[in-house]
DRENVEX-400332 format. One record per residue (C-alpha): x, y, z; residue in three letters; residue number from 1. Coordinates in steps of 0.02 Angstrom, whole numbers, plus 50000, padded with zeros to 5 digits. Layout:
<sites>
<px:X; py:Y; pz:Z; domi:ala; doro:NUM>
...
</sites>
This chain:
<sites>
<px:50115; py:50817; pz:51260; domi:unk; doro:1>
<px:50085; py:50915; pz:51101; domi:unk; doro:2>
<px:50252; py:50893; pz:51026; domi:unk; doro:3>
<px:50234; py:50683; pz:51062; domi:unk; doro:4>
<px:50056; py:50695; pz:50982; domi:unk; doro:5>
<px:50150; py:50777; pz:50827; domi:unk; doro:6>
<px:50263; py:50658; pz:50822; domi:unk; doro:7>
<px:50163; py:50500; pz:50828; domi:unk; doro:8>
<px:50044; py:50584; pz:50683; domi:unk; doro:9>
<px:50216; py:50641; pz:50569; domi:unk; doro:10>
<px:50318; py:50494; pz:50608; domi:unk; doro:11>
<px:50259; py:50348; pz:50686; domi:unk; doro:12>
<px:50103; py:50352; pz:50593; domi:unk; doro:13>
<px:50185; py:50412; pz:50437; domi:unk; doro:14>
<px:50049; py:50523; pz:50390; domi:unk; doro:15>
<px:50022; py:50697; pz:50408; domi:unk; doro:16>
<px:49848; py:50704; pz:50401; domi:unk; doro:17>
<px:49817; py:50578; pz:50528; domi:unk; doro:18>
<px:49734; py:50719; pz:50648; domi:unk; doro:19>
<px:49627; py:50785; pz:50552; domi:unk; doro:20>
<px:49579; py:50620; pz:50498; domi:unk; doro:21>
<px:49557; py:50573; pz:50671; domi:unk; doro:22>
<px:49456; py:50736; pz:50736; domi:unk; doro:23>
<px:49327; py:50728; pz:50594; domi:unk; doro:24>
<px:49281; py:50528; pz:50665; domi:unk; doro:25>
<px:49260; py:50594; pz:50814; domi:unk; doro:26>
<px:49155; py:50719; pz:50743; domi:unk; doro:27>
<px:49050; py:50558; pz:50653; domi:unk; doro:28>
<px:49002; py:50487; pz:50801; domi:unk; doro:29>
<px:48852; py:50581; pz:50855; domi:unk; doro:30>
<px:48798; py:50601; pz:50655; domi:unk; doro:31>
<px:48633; py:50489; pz:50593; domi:unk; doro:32>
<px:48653; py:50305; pz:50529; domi:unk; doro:33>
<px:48585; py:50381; pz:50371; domi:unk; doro:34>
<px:48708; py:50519; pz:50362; domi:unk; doro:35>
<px:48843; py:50398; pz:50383; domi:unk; doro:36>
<px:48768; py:50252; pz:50265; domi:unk; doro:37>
<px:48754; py:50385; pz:50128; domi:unk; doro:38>
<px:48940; py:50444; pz:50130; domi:unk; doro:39>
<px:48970; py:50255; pz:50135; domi:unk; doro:40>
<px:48872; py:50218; pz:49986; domi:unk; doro:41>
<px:48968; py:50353; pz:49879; domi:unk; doro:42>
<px:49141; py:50299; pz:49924; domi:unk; doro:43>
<px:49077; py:50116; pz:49886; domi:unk; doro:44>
<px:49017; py:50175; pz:49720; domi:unk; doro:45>
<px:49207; py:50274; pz:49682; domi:unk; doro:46>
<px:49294; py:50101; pz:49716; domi:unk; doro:47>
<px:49197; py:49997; pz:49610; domi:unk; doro:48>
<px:49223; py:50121; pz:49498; domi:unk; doro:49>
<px:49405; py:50135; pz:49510; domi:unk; doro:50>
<px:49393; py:49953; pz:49510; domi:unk; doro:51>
<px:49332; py:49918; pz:49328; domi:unk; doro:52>
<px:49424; py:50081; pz:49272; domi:unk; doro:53>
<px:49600; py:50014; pz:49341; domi:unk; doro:54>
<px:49609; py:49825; pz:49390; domi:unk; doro:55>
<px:49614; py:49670; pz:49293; domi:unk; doro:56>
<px:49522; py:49557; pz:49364; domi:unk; doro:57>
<px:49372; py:49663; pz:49414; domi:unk; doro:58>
<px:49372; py:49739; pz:49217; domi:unk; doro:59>
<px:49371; py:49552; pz:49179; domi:unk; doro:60>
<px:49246; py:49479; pz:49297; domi:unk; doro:61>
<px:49107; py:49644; pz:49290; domi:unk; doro:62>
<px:49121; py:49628; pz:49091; domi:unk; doro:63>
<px:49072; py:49433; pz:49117; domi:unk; doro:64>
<px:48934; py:49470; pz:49261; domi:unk; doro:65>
<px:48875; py:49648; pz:49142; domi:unk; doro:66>
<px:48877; py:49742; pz:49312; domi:unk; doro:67>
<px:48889; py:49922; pz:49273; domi:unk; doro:68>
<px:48975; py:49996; pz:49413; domi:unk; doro:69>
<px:48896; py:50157; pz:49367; domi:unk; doro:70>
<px:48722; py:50097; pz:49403; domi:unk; doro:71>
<px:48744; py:50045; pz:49562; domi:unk; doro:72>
<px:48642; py:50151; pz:49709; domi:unk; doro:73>
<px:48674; py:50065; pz:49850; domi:unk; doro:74>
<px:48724; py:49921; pz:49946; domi:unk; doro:75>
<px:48597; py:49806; pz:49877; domi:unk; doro:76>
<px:48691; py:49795; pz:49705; domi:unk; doro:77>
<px:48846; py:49727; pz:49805; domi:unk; doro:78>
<px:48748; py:49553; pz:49795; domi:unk; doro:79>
<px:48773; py:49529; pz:49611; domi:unk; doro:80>
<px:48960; py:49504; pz:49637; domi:unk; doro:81>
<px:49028; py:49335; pz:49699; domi:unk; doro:82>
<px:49133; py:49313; pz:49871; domi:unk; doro:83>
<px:49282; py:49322; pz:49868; domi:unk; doro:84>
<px:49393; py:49206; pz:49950; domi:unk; doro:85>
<px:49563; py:49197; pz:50013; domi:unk; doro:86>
<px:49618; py:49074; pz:49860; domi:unk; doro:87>
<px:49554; py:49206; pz:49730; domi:unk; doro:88>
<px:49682; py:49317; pz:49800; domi:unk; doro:89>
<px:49834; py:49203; pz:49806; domi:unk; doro:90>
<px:49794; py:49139; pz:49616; domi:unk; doro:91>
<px:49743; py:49320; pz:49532; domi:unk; doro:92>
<px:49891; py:49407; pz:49641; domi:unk; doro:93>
<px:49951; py:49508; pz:49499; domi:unk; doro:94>
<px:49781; py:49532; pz:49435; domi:unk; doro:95>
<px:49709; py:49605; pz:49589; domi:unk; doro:96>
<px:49826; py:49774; pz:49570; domi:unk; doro:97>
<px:49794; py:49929; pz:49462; domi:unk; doro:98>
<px:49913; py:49956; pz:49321; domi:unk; doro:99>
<px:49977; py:50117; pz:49406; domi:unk; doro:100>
<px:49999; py:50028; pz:49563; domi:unk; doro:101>
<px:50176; py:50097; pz:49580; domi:unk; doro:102>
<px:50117; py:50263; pz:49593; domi:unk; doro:103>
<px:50018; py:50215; pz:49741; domi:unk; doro:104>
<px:50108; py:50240; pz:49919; domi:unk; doro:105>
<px:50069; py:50055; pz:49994; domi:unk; doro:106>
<px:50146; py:49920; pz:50092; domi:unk; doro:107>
<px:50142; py:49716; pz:50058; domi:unk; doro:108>
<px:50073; py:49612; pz:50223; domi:unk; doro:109>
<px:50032; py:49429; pz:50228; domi:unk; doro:110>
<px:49923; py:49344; pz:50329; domi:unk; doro:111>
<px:49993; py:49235; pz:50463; domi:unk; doro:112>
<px:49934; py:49074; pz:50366; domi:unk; doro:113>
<px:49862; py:48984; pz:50560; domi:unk; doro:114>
<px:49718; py:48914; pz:50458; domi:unk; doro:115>
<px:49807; py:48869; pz:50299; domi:unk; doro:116>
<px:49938; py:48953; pz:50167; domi:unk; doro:117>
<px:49970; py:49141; pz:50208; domi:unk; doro:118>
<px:49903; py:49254; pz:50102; domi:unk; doro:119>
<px:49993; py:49391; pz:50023; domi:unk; doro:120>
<px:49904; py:49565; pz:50002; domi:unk; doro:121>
<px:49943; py:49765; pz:49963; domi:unk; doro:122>
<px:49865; py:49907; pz:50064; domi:unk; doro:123>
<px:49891; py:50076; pz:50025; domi:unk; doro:124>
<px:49984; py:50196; pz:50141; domi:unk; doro:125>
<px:49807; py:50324; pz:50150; domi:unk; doro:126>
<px:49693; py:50160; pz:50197; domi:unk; doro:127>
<px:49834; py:50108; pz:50319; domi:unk; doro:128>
<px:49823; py:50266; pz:50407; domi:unk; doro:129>
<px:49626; py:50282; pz:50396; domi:unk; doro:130>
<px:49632; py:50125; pz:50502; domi:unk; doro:131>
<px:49736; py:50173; pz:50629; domi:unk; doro:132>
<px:49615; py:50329; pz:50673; domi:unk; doro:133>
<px:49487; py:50243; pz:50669; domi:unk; doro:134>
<px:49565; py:50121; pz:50804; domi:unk; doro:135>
<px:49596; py:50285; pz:50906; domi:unk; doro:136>
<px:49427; py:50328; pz:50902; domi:unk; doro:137>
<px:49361; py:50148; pz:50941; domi:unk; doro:138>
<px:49464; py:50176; pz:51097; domi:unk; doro:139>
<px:49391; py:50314; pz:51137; domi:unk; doro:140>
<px:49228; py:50240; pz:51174; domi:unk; doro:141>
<px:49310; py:50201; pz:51330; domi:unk; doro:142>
<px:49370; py:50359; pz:51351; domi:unk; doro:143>
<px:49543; py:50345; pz:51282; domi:unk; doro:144>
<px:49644; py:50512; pz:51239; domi:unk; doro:145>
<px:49768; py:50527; pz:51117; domi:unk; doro:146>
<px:49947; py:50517; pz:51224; domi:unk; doro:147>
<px:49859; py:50422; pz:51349; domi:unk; doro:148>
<px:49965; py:50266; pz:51451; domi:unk; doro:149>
<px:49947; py:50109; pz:51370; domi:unk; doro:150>
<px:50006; py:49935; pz:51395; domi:unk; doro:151>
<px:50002; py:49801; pz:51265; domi:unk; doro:152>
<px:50005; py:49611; pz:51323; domi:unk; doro:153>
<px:49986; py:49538; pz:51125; domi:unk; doro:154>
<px:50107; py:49481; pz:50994; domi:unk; doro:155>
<px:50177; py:49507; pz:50837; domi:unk; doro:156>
<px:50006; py:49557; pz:50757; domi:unk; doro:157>
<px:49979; py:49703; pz:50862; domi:unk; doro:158>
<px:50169; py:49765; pz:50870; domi:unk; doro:159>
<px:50262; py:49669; pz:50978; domi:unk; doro:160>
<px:50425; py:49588; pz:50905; domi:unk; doro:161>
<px:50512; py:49536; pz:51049; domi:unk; doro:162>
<px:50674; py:49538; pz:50901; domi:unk; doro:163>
<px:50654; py:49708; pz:50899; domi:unk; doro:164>
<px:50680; py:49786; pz:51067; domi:unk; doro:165>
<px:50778; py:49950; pz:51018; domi:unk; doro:166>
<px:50665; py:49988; pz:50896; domi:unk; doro:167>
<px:50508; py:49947; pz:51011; domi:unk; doro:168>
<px:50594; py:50068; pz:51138; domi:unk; doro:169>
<px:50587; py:50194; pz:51032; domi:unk; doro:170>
<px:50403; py:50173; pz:50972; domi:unk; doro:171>
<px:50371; py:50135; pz:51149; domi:unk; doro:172>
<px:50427; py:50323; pz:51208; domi:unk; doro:173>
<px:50366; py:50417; pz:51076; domi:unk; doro:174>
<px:50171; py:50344; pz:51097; domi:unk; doro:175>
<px:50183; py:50307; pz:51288; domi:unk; doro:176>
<px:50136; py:50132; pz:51297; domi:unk; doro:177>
<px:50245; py:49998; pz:51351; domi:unk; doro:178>
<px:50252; py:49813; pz:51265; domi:unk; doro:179>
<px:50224; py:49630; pz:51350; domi:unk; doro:180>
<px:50257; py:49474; pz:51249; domi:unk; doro:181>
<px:50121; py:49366; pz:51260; domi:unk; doro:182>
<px:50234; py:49215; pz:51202; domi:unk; doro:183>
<px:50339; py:49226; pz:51349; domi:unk; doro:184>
<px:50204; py:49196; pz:51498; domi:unk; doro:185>
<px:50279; py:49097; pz:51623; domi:unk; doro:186>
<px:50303; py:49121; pz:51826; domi:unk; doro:187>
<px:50441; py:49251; pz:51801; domi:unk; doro:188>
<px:50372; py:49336; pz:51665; domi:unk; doro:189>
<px:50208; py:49366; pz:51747; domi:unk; doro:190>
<px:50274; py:49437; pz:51899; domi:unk; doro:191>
<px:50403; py:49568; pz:51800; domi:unk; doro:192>
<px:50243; py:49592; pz:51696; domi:unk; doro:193>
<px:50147; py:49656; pz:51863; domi:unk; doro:194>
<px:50293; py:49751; pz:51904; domi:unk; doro:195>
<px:50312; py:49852; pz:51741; domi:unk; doro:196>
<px:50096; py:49884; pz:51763; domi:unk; doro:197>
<px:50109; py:49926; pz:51914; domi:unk; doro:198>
<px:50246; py:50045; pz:51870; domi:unk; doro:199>
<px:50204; py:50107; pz:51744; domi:unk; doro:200>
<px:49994; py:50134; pz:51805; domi:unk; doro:201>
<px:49926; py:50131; pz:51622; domi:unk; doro:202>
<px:49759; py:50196; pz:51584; domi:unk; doro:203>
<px:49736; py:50060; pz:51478; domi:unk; doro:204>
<px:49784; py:49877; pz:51444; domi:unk; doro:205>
<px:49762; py:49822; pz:51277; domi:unk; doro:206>
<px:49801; py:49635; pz:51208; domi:unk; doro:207>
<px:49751; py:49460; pz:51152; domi:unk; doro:208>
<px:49589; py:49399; pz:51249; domi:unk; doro:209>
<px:49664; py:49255; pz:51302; domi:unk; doro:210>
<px:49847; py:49299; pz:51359; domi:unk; doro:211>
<px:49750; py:49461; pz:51459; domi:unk; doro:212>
<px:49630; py:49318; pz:51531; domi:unk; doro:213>
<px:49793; py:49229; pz:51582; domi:unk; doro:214>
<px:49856; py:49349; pz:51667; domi:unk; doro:215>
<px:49733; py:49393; pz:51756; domi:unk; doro:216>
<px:49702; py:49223; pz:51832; domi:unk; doro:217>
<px:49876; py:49207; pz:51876; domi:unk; doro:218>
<px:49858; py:49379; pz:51971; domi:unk; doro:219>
<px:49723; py:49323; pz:52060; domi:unk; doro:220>
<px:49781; py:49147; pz:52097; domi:unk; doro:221>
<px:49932; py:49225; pz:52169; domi:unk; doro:222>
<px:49850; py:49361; pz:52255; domi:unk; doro:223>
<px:49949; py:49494; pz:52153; domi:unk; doro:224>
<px:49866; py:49654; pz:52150; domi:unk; doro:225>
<px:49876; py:49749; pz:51987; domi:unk; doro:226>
<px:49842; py:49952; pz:51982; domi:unk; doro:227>
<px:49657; py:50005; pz:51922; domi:unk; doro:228>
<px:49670; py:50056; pz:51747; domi:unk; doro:229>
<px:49493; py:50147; pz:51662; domi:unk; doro:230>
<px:49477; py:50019; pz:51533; domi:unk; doro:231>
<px:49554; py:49853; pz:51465; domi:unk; doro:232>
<px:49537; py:49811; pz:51284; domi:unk; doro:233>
<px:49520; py:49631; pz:51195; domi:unk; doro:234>
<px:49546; py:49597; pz:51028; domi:unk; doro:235>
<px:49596; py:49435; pz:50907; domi:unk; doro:236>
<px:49501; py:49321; pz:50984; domi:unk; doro:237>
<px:49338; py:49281; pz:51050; domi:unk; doro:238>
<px:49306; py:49356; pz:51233; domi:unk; doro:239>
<px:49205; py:49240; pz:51328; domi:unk; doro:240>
<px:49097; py:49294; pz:51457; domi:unk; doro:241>
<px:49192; py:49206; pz:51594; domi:unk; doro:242>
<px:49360; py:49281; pz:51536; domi:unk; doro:243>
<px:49276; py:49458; pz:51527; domi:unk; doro:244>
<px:49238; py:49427; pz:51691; domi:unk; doro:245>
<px:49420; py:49370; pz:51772; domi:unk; doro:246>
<px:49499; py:49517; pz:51684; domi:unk; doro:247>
<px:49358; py:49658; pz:51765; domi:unk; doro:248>
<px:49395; py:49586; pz:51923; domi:unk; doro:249>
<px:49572; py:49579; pz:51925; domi:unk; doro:250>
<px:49586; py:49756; pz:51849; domi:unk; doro:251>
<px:49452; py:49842; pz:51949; domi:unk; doro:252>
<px:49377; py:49915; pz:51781; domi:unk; doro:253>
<px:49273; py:49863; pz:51640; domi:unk; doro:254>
<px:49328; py:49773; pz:51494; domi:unk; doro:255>
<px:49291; py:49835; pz:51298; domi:unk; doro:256>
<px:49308; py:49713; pz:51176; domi:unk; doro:257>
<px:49357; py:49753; pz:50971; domi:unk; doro:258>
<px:49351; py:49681; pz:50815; domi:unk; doro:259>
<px:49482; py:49716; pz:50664; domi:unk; doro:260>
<px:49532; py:49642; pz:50497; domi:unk; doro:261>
<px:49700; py:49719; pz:50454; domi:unk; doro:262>
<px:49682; py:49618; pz:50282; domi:unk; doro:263>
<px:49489; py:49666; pz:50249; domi:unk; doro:264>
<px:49492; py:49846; pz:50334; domi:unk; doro:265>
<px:49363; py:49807; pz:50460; domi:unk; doro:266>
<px:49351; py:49869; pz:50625; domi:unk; doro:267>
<px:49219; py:49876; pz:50765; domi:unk; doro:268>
<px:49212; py:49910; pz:50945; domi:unk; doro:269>
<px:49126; py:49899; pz:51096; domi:unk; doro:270>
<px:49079; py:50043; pz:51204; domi:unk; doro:271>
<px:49010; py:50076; pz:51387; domi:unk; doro:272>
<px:48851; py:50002; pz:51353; domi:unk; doro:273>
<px:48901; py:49833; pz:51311; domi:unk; doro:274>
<px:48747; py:49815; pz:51174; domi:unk; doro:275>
<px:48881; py:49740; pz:51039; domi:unk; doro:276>
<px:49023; py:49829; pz:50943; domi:unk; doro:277>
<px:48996; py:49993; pz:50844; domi:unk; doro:278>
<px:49036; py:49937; pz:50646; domi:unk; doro:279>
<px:49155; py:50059; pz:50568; domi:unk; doro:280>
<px:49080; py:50130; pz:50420; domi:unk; doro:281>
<px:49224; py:50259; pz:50337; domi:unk; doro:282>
<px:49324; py:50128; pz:50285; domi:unk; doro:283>
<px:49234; py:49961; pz:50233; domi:unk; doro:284>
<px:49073; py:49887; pz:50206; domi:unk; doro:285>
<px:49031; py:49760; pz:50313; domi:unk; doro:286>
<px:48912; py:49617; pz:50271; domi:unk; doro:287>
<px:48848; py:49467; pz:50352; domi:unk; doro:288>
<px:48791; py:49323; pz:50241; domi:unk; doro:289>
<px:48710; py:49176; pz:50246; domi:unk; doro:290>
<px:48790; py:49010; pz:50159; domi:unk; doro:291>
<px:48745; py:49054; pz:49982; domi:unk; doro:292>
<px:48807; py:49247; pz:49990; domi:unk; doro:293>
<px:48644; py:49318; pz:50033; domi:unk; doro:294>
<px:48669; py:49473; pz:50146; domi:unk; doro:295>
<px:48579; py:49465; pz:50325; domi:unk; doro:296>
<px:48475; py:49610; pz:50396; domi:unk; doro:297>
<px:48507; py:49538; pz:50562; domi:unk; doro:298>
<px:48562; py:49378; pz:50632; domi:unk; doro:299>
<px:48713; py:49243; pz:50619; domi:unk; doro:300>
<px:48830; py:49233; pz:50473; domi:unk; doro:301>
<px:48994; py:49230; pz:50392; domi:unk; doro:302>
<px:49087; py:49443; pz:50392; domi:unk; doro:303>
<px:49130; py:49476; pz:50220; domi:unk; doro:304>
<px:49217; py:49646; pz:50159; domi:unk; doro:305>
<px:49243; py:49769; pz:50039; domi:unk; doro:306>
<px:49377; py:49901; pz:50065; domi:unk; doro:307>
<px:49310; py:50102; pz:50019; domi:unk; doro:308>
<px:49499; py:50157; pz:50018; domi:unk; doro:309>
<px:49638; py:50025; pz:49998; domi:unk; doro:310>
<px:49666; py:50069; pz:49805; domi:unk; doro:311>
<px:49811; py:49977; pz:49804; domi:unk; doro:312>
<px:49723; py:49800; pz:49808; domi:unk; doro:313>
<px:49537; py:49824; pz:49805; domi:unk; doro:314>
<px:49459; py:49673; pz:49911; domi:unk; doro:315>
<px:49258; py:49678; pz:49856; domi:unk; doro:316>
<px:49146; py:49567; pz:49954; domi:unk; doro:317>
<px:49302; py:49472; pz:50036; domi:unk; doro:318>
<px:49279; py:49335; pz:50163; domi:unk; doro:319>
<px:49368; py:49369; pz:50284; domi:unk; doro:320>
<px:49325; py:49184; pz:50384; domi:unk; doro:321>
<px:49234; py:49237; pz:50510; domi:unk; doro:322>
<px:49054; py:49200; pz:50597; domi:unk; doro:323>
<px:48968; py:49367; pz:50688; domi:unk; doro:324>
<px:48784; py:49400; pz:50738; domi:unk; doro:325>
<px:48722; py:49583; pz:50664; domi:unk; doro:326>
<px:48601; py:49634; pz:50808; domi:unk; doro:327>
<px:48446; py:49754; pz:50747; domi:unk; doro:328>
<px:48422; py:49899; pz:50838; domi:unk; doro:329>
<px:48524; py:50054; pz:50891; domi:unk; doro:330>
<px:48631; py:50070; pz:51041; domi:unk; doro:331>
<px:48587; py:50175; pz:51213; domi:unk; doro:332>
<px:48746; py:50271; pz:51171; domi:unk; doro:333>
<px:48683; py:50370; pz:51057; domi:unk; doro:334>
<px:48809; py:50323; pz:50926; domi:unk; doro:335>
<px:48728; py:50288; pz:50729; domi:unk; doro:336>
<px:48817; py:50144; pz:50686; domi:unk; doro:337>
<px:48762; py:49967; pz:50665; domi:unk; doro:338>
<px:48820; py:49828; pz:50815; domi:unk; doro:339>
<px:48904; py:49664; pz:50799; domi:unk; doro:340>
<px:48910; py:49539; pz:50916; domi:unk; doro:341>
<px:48961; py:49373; pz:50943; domi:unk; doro:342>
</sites>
């Protein structure tokens, strides 16, 4: 187990610091809101920053707005910039990277354009890898362990390229999960996909609300049993209280549902209570505004970002497109951060 657990955080994850990443999070979840909000507030003020210091189009647009990034305290002074939307980032492209960009380790993504033209976007290799511990520590709300059996019913957004199958094997192995397609779902495929689960007895399913909600009505329709993992996660897509529903009862165990922005570093999830999902604070800020920008204390609005670490493209107060409900109040848990629902 310890040499696969090395290997996923040298290799897979491409980062060798990926543990230690990981084991201080876990260390953050039992620290006060304030605590956390404070650390948050610093990193916030390094990036903007780095931002006027090193980027184009922030040097241009703070000059114009005479924000000082050095006299900002807290979130509060986020308001004075404008959102950002998806069309500032296609048309100031070039603009939105620091001179020295090359000297950044970073990857180019794109979003997969199902609500208009993709967007193309840089995120640096250290914000990358900040987000994938902090998706292994979401998971452990639940109670995941690193190493622990997973299944993934999803597609090509959460790693499964049916195209690729030698290289999924591989990356299969090494993290010991296996990988369902969930663009192939038809009578055959279900039933191979309840052999492989029931094979392979996961401790977790992970995948798309919807395809996880189809298979479980299938399995139940059919009167296919499937083996009792400890948790199934949702993510992508709204989970609807019916669906959650179908999929505890055709698991046998609860359901945890997540939130994540791969293009706006966000991430939240849900834990054992059930009270909303726990908003990530190490590597974004997360707002919720009304229609003319202004940030909500609580209520319904539209999730906006601003990445603490992804130096290769800064996003400040990016909308990301999406309606949530910030709920007032901490959890039963015990955990400091704020809750999302909805």
């Amino acid at each position: 187990m310890l040499d696969r657990l090395r290997f996923v955080a040298a290799h897979e994850l491409g980062y060798a610091g990926f543990y230690p990443d990981y084991r201080r999070l876990r260390q953050n979840e039992r620290r006060p809101y304030e605590v956390l909000k404070a650390e948050q507030q610093a990193a916030l003020r390094q990036m903007l920053r780095f931002a006027y210091d090193n980027v184009p189009y922030y040097r241009r647009l703070f000059d114009g707005l005479r924000f000082d990034p050095g006299a900002v305290r807290g979130f509060d002074d986020l308001q004075r910039l404008p959102v950002m939307t998806k069309e500032t980032v296609r048309r100031h492209f070039d603009e939105l990277m620091p001179g020295h960009v090359r000297r950044i380790r970073h990857i180019e993504e794109s979003t997969g354009g199902s609500t208009g033209t993709p967007m193309r976007y840089l995120v640096s290799q250290r914000d990358r890898m900040l987000g994938g511990a902090l998706l292994y520590r979401g998971w452990g709300y639940a109670g995941y362990e690193l190493g622990d059996r997973m299944v993934f019913l999803a597609g090509m957004s959460l790693g499964v390229d049916v195209k690729k199958r030698l290289a999924n094997s591989a990356h299969e192995f090494f993290r010991n999960i296996r990988k369902l397609s969930a663009l192939n779902m038809g009578e055959r495929e279900m039933r191979g996909y309840a052999r492989t689960i029931n094979a392979f007895q996961p401790r977790f399913v992970r995948g798309y609300a919807s395809a996880i909600y189809a298979f479980a009505r299938w399995a139940q329709d059919n009167d296919v049993r499937l083996c009792q993992p400890q948790g199934v996660f949702t993510t992508s897509e709204k989970l609807y209280p019916k669906m959650r529903d179908a999929i505890a009862a055709a698991f046998g165990c609860d359901v945890f549902d997540g939130y994540g922005l791969y293009d706006g570093g966000l991430t939240a999830f849900e834990c054992g209570e059930h009270a909303g999902l726990h908003i990530d604070t190490e590597r974004s800020v997360l707002e919720v505004v009304d229609d003319g920008g202004e940030p909500l204390d609580e209520g319904e609005g539209r999730i906006v970002a601003t990445s603490l670490h992804n130096y290769a493209m800064p996003f400040l107060r990016y909308d990301t497109g999406d309606d949530g409900v910030l709920v007032d109040g901490p959890c039963a848990c015990g955990r400091g951060y704020r809750l999302l629902r909805e």
